[in-house]
C-alpha positions in Angstrom: -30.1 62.5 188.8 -29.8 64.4 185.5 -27.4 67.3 185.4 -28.3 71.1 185.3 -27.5 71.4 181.8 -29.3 68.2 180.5 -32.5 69.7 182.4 -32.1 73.1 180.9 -32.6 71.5 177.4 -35.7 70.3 178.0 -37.3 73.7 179.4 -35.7 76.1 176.5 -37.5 78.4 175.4 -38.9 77.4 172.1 -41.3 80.2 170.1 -42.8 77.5 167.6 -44.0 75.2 170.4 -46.8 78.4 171.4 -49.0 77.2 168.2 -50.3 74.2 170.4 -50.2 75.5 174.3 -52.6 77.4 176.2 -51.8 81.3 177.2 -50.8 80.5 180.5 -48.3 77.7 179.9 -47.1 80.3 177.3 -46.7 83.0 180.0 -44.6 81.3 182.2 -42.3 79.7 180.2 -42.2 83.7 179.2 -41.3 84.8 182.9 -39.2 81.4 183.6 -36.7 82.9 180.5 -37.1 86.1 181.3 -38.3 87.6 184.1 -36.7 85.9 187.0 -32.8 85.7 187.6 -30.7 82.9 186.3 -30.1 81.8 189.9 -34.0 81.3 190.4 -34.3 79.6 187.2 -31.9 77.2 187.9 -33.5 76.3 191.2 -37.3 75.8 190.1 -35.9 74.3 186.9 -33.8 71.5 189.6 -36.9 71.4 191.5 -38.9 70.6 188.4 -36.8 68.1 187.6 -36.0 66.3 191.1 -40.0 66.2 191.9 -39.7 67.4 195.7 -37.6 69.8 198.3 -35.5 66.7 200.2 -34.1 65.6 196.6 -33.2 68.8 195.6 -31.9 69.9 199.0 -30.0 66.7 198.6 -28.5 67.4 195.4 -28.0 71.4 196.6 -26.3 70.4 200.0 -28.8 72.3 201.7 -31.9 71.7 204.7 -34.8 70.7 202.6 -36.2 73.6 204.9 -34.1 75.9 202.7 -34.7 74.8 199.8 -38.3 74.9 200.6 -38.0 78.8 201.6 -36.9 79.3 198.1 -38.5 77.2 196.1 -41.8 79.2 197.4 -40.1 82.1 197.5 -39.4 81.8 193.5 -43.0 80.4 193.0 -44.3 84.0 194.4 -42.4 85.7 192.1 -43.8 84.1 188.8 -47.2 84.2 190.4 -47.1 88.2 190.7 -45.5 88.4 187.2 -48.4 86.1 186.3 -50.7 89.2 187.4 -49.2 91.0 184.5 -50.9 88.7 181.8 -54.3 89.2 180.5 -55.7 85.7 179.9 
């Protein structure tokens, strides 16, 4: 599995890539960088990455139970900053 780090580069936040993606996409790549904590961002980011809670509770040392109470956790958050957008 990749590395925190070598994940993070491939979810920066890059202004000149909003030309070609939709609104929403837009939005929360907006709230990933920065509306949530770096601690969330580093755990949907991993999640992103490792495709499903028992790899990622794996990789965290953790009950894929856990990880699962946070990943959803951290997907209600961007869903209610999601409210704040007008699409």
């Amino acid at each position: 599995m990749r590395s925190y780090n070598d994940v993070r580069k491939d979810y920066l936040f890059d202004a000149s890539i909003f030309n070609d993606e939709p609104e929403r996409i837009r939005a929360v790549k907006d709230i990933l960088n920065n509306r949530i904590d770096d601690v969330d961002r580093i755990i949907i980011t991993l999640y992103a990455d490792c495709g499903s809670y028992r790899k990622l509770a794996t990789r965290m040392l953790m009950s894929h139970a856990t990880v699962r109470k946070m990943v959803l956790r951290i997907r209600e958050k961007i869903k209610k900053e999601l409210e704040n957008y007008d699409f």
